[in-house]
N, C-alpha and C positions, 0 to 999 in steps of 0.2 A: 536606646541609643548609647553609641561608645561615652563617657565622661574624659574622655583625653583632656589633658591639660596643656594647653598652650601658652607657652611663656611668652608673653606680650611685652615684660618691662621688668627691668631689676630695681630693686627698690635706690632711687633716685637717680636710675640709669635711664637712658632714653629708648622709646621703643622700636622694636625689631633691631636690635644692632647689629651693623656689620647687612644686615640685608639689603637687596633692591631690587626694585623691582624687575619683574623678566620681561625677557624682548618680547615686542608686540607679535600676539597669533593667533589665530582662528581656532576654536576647541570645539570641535564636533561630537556629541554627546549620542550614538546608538541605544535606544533605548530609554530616551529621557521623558515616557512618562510612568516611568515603573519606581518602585519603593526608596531603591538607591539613589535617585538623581536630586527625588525631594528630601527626603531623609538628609541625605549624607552630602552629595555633591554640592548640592544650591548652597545651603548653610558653610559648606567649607569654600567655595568661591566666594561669597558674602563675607564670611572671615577677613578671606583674603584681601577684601576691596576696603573693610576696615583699616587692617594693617597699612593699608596703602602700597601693596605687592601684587596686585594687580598692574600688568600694560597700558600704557595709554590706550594701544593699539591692541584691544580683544574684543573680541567679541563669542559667545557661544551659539552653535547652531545645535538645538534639538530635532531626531527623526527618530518618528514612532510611526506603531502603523496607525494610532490616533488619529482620525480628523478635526485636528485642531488648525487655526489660525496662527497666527507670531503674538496678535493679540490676545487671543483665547491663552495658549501658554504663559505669556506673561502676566498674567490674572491669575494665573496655576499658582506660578512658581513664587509670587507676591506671595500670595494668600499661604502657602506651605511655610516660604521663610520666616513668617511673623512666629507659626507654631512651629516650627523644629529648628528656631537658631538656638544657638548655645551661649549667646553671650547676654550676659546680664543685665546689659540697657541697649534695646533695638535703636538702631541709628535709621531711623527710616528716612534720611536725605541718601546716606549711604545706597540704602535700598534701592527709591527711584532711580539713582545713577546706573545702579547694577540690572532694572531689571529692564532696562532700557536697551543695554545690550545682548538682552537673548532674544534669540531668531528660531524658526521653528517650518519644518519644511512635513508631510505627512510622507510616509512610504515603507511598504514591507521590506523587510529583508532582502529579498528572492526577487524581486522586481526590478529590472534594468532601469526603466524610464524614470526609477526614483531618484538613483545617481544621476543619471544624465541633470535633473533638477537639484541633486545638492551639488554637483561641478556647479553647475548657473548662479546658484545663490554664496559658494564660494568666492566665488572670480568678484563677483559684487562685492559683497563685504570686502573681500581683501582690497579691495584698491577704496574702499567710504573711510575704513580703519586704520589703514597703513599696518599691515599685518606680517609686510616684507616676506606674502608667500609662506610661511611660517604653520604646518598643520599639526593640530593635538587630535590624534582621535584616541576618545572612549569609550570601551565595548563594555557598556554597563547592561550586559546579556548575558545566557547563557552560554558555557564554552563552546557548545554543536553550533553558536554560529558564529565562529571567530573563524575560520575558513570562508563561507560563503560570505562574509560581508569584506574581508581582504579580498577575496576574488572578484567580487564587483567594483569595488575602489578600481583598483587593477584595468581592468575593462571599462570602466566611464573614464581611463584617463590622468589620474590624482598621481599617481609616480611617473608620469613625462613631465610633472613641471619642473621648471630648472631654476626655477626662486627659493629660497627656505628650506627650510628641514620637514622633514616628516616624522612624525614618532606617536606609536598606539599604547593607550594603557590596556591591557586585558587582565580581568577580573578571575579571582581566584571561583572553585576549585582549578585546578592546575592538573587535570586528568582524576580517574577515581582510584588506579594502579598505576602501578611502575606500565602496562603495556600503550596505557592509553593515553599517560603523560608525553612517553614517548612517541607516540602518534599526533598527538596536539601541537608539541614543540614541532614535529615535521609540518603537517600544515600550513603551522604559524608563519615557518621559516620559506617555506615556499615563495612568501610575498613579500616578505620584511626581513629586513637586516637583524643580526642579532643586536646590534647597535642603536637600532629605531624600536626595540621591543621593552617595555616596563610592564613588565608583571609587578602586581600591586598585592602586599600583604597590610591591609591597612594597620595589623600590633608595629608594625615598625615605622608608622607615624607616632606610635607613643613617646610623650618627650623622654619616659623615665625608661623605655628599652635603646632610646638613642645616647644614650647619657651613662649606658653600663661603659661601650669604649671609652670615652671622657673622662669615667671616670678611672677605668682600670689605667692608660697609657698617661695620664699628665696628674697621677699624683706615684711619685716614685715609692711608699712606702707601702704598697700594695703588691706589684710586681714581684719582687724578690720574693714573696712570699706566697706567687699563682702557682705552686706544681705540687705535685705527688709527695712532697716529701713535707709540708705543713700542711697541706689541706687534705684533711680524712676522706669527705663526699661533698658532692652537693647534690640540693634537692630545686626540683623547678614545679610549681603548683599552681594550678591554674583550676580554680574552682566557680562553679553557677551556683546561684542558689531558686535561679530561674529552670521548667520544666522545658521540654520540646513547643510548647504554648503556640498551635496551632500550625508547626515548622516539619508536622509528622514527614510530609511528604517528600521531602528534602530530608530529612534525618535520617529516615529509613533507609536512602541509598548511601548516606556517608555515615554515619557514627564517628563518637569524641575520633578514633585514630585517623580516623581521615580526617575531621572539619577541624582538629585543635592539635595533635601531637605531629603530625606530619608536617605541618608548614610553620605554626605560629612558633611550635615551643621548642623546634630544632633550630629555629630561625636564632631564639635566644641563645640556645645554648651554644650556639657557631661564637654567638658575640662574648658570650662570659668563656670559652674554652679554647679560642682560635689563638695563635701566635701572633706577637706585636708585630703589626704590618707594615711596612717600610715606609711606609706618607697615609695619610687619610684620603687620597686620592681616587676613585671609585674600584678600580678595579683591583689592586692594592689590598684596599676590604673584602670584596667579595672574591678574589683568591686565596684568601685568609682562611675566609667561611668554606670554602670549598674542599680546600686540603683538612681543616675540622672534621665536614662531614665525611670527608673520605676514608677518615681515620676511626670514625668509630666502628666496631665492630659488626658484621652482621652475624646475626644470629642462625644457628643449624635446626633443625625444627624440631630433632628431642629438648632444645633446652627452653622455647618458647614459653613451654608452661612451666617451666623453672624460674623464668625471668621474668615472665609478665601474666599480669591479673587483669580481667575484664570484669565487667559488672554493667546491670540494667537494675534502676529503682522501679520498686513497688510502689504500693500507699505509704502515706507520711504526710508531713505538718512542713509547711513554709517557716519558717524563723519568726512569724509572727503570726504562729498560729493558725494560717488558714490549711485548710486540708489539702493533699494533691493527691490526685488518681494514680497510677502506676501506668506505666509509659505505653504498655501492651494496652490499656483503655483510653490514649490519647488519638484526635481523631489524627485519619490518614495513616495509622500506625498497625502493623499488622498482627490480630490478636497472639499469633504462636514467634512474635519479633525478637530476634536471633542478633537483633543490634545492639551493640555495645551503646551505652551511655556512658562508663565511667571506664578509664583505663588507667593502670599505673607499670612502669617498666622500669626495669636497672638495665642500665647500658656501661660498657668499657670503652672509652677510648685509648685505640692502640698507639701512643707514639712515648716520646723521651719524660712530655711532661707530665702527663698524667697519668700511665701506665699503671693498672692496679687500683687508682682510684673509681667509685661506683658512682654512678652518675644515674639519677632515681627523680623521672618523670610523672606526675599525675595529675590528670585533667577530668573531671566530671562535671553532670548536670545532674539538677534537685539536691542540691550539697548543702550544711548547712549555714554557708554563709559565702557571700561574695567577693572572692579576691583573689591575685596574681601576686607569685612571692618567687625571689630566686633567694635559697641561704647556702649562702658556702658555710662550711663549717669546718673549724679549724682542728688540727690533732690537738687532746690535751696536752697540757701540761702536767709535770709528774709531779704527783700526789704525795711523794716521799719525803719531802721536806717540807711538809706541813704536819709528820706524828708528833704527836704529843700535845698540839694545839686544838681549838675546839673548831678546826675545820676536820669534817669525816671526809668531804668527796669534792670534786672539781666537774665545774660545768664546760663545758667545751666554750670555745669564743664565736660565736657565730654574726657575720657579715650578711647582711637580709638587704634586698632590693626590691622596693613595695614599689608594684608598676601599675597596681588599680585597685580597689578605687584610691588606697591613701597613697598618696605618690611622695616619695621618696627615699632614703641609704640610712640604714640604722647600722651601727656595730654595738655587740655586745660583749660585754669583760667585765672581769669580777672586781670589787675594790672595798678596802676594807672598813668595815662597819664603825663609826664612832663609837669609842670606850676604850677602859684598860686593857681588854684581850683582845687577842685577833682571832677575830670574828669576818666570814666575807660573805659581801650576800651582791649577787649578779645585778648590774645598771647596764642603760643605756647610753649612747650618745646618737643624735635622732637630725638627721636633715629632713627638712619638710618642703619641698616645690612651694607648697602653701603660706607658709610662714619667709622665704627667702626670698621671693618674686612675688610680681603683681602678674597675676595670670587671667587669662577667662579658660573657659570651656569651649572644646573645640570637639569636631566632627574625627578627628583622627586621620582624616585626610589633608588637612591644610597642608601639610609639609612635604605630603607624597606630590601631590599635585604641581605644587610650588619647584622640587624638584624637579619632575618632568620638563617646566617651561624651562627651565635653567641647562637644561640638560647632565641633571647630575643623576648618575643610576645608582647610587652607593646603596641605598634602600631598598634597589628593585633587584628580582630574584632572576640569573641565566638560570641557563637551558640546562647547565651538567650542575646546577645548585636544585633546580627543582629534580632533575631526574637521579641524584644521589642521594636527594633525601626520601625518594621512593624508594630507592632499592635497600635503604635501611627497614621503612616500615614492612614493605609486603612479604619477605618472610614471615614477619609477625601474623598479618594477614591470613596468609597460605598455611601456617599453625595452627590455626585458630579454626579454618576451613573444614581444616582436616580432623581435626579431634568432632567428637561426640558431643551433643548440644548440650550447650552449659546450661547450668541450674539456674536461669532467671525465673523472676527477679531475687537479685539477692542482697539488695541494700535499700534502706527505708530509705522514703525522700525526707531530705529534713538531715540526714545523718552524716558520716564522716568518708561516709563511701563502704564498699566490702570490708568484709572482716580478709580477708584474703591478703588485703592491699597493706594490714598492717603485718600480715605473716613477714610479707614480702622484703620489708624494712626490719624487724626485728629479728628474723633470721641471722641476720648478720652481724646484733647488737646494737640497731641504732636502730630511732623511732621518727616517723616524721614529727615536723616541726608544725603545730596550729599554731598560727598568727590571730593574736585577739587582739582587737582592738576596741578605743574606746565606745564604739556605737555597738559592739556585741555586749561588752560589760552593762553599759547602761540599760539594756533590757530587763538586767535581772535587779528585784525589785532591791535586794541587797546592795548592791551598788547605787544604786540610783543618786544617793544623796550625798557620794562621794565624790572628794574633792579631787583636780585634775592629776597630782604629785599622787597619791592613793591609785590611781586607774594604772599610774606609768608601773607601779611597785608591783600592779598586780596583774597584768600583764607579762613581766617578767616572772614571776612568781608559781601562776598556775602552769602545771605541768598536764597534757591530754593522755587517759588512758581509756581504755572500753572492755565492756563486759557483752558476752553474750547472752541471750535470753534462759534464765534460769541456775546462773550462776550466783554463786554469794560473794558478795561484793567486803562485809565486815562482819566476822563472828560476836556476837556476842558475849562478853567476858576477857577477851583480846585489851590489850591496853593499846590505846588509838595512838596512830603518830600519822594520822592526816585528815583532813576535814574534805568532801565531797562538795561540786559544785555541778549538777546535772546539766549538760549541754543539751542533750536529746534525750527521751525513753522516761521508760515509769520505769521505778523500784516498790517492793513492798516493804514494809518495816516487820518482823514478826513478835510473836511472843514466844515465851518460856517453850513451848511445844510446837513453836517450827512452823503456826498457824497467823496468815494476815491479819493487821490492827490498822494499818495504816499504809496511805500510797503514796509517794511523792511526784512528781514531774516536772518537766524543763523550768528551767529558772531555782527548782526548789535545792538545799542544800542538804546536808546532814552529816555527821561522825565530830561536830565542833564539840560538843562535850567532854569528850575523854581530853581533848587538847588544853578545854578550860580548867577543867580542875584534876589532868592526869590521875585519872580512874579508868579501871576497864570499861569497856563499849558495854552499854545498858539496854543495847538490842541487837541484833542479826540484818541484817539490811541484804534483800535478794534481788537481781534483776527479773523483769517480769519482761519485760520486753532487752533487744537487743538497744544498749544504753553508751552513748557516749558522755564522759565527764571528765571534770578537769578535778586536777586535786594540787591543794592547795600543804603544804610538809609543817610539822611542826616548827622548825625555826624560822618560817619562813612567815609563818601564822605569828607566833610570838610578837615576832617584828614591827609585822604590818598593828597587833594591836597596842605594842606600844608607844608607836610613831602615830599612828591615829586615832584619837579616843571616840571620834562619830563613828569610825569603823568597831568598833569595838563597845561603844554603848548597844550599836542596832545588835550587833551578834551576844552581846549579854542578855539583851531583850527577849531575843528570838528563843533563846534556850529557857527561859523563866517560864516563860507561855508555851513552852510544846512539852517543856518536862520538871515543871510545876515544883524545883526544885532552887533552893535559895543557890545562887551565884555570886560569888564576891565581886563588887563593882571595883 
């Protein structure tokens, strides 16, 4: 279940500001005894009825093809919200109130007589309620029946009334192609106004994806400095460290580019790349978004595999350890499967501001850690007026946007080191949702939902916003089609994704960006006992590189200027003749010698497996051990016992 973070109270602010509650109305739920309604919906109308943004006047009507009761249902939906709410002390009066108001009719799809029975129990409710007429439907279904269920509303009746509004959520995917998006939208529109339609991408219930405009238009010192002429690239990352886990059947028709880079992470990048919009007023924004996606470039199909990299994981290790199977022996999965699990692309947006800037997407699943990162990344600074001093290089300034799990806006800039020289070594400055607000955990729906009653679509996706951002992917697609079947699998689970993916980036001089944070650090046993100012330094600090299987990582007799810190993969340590003594793996470290006592490297160190690892620079090492002596006792420690050789304390 999504971890959204819902901002409930600012610290000595009152809760929900500025909120109220929506006008009273009937919310009819398609599909409500399937995964989503208990999961996701019950828990985010329960939310809702905490906050006190809930109608006096609501009520929900569930219809499945279930033979349930209203009773029966509400015994369901009780018993679900106890185990799937999000909020850290159940309000069970709250509950009562809420589940008092769900209602519950049985009926297939396809069956008239069902509607004739929810008009009936509409018409009721709406005058027990005072619902002023007022309908929400949600097709918490699949899309093949977003047609036939508008077409029966239709026919029992539900668009001749002349009270209230009408307005449907329809649940993503949003077609599988550009032909079928476009088919869907026509259907859609058949019955419904483009006005009454909310397409639902629940990342843009994220508070920390709603909060990139906020944050880019109402603080001025941002702005003058969004175009092509400061900002080298940015990168948008969006990592699982979870498998397909039992979802074969469903993955296999869509993969990462349909289920993740098509909707959720163009969605973002509309919001971090689109033009200041004239008011925040709905459509304002998503004309924004729309001229964004119109501008980015599509791609010709010789350059497809120039720009973009696919990938499917093999066997590999969970982040703690446990084993996973390869995606081709996941059940529902089809052994000779040609689906993309992990995708990365460079994209160009054609307009004034960003022209020439590379805009470099990547989303995978079995990765080796869990997170959602957007970093802009600023041009250097020129390194010229630092010769002669004991700065060698300059780090770029990077603006990072943590939208899961850790939520919040870091900037990074260099500043200079306490002492007689100048000396710089890169800090942070770190907003935390967590540490600034009082928040709970929400379903990621509260706010979509909450919109809908209100009628604000700012969040929700039209018809030329989903069908433009197909016609950016399925060239991609149609490339991909069309070439020769790729070599899966080609990335361990557990790892950084293909080796391909880092070609892709370094190609052009720049590397992606790994975001560590503190619940990665604390895994390795080295860290553990480290204090929270020690994690922040080394976090900045660790720099990601990768080695493939059978490469040498550090010669032997070399004088060392970095110490290793294994993310994934075994190494071998060798001897004088080239031959294994020793193996190391995740968590383990090694080259801290040559740094301790600047001597050359006392052994050869190879990959045995394809190995991702962070590396930590000599002055950066110096630093960190003379600003922390626990850091630096364990690694004094650790070298006495593995090479039994005396080290000055």
């Amino acid at each position: 279940m999504s971890e959204q973070l819902i901002v409930s109270q600012s610290q000595g602010g009152s809760s929900t500001p500025g909120a109220r509650p929506a006008a009273g109305c009937l919310m009819v739920i398609f599909g409500a005894s399937g995964d989503l309604t208990k999961r996701l919906l019950m828990p985010a109308l329960y939310n809702l009825a905490c906050d006190q943004l809930l109608p006096s006047g609501f009520a929900v009507i569930g219809m499945a093809k279930d033979e349930w009761t209203t009773a029966e249902f509400r015994e369901r939906m009780a018993r679900d919200l106890k185990e799937f709410s999000t909020r850290p002390q159940f309000n069970q009066e709250v509950c009562d109130e809420f589940v008092a108001r769900l209602h519950y009719t049985p009926g297939k799809f396809d069956d008239p007589p069902a509607y004739a029975r929810l008009a009936e129990l509409v018409e009721r409710l709406d005058g027990e309620q005072g619902a002023d007429g007022n309908l929400l439907f949600y097709m918490a279904t699949p899309p093949v029946v977003f047609g036939m269920i508008s077409s029966h509303l239709v026919q029992a009746g539900f668009q001749k009334r002349e009270r209230g509004w009408q307005r449907v959520i329809v649940e993503k995917p949003f077609g599988h192609d550009l032909a079928s998006a476009i088919a869907l939208n026509r259907e859609i529109l058949k019955h419904w106004r483009e006005d009454q339609i909310y397409r639902i991408d629940h990342y843009l219930g994220k508070e920390t994806v709603q909060n990139i405009l906020a944050f880019r238009f109402s603080n001025g010192i941002f702005e003058p400095l969004w175009n092509k002429h400061f900002v080298d690239h940015i990168q948008f990352t969006v990592s699982e460290s979870v498998g397909v886990e039992g979802r074969g059947n469903y993955y296999e028709r869509s993969g990462v580019l349909r289920d993740m880079i098509q909707n959720h992470m163009f969605q973002m990048l509309a919001y971090v790349c689109m033009e200041p919009p004239s008011s925040f007023q709905p459509n304002a924004i998503r004309d924004g978004k729309a001229r964004l996606l119109e501008a980015i470039r599509i791609m010709k199909p010789e350059e497809v595999e120039h720009y973009c990299v696919r990938g499917q994981y093999g066997p590999g290790r969970k982040p703690d350890g446990t084993p996973v199977t390869e995606y081709r022996k996941e059940r529902d999965v089809n052994p000779q499967s040609m689906t993309e699990t992990f995708a990365a692309l460079k994209l160009f947006i054609d307009n004034w501001r960003w022209e020439g800037v590379p805009i470099y997407l990547r989303s995978g699943k079995s990765l080796w850690k869990r997170g959602t990162e957007i970093i802009v990344e600023f041009k250097k600074a020129p390194e010229v007026i630092f010769r002669g001093t004991a700065v060698d290089h300059l780090d770029t300034n990077r603006l990072i946007f943590h939208i899961q799990p850790d939520q919040g806006i870091e900037l990074r800039f260099h500043t200079k080191v306490p002492g007689p020289t100048l000396q710089l070594q890169p800090v942070n400055m770190r907003f935390s949702y967590g540490e600034a607000f009082r928040a709970g955990r929400g379903t990621g729906y509260e706010v979509l939902i909450y919109n809908c009653m209100i009628g604000d679509a700012t969040l929700f996706s039209r018809t030329d916003l989903v069908e433009t951002a197909w016609r950016i992917a399925q060239p991609i697609m149609d490339g991909w089609e069309a070439r020769k079947p790729a070599d899966f699998p080609n990335y361990a689970a557990g790892s950084w994704g293909p080796q391909a993916s880092r070609l892709l980036i370094e190609r052009d001089g720049r590397k992606w960006t790994e975001i560590i944070n503190r619940e990665v650090l604390m895994k390795v046993p080295l860290f553990q006992s480290c204090d929270p100012i020690l994690l922040n330094v080394l976090v900045m600090l660790l720099k990601p590189v990768g080695f493939a299987a059978g490469k040498l990582i550090i010669q032997k007799g070399d004088t060392g200027q970095e110490m290793y810190l294994i993310c994934r993969g075994e190494v071998e340590v060798l001897d004088a003749n080239d031959q294994p003594i020793a193996k190391l793996k995740d968590g383990d470290y090694f080259g801290e010698m040559s740094l301790l006592l600047a001597q050359p490297r006392t052994a050869s160190i190879r990959a045995v497996t394809s190995c991702d690892l962070f590396v930590l620079e000599k002055a950066g090492f110096a630093k960190a051990l003379d600003d922390h002596p626990q850091f630096a006792k364990a690694v004094l420690e650790t070298a006495r016992k593995r090479y039994q050789v005396a080290v000055p304390g």
